[in-house]
C-alpha positions, 0 to 999 in steps of 0.5 A: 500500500502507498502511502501519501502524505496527506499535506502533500495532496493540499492543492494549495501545495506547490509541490502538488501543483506541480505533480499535478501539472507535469501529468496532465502534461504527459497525459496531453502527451500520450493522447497526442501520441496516439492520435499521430499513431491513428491518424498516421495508420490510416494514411498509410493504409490509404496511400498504399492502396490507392497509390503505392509507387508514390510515398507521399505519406512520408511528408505528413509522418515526418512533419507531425513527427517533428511536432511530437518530438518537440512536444515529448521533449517538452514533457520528458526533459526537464528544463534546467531554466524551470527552477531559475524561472520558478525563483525569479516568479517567487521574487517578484511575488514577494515584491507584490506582496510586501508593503512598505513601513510607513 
């Protein structure tokens, strides 16, 4: 049985947030995924019956190819400026929130 901290399930908790935020970032990624697979599957299909000798398939699986690339990288790798970004966010939401003595 696994077990979770329950402060950890706050969705007030940053740390939640971005757990949260990160799979519904691979769950985007993997409906795109099989969307390509599909999508691509019947164009194959297509092109090979109607039109074997001239592969012109390739172009729109290369091109989308290219795009779920990107998109996997942008899930999969985590960014090293994330954490920079996420420091310089919290700065100036301490300047916002802070009130000068008077």
């Amino acid at each position: 049985m696994n077990y979770v901290n329950p402060d950890l399930k706050s969705d007030t908790n940053p740390r939640y947030q971005d757990a949260q935020r990160q799979v519904e970032r691979k769950i985007g990624f993997y409906l795109h995924l099989a969307t390509y697979l599909i999508v691509n599957s019947g164009l194959l299909l297509l092109n090979f019956l109607h039109n074997p000798g001239r592969p012109w398939v390739l172009g729109p699986i290369l091109g989308w190819g290219i795009g779920l690339l990107f998109h996997a990288l942008a899930v999969f790798i985590r960014n090293p400026g994330a954490q920079w970004k996420r420091r310089m966010i919290e700065r100036e939401l301490e300047k916002h929130n802070h009130i000068p003595p008077a």
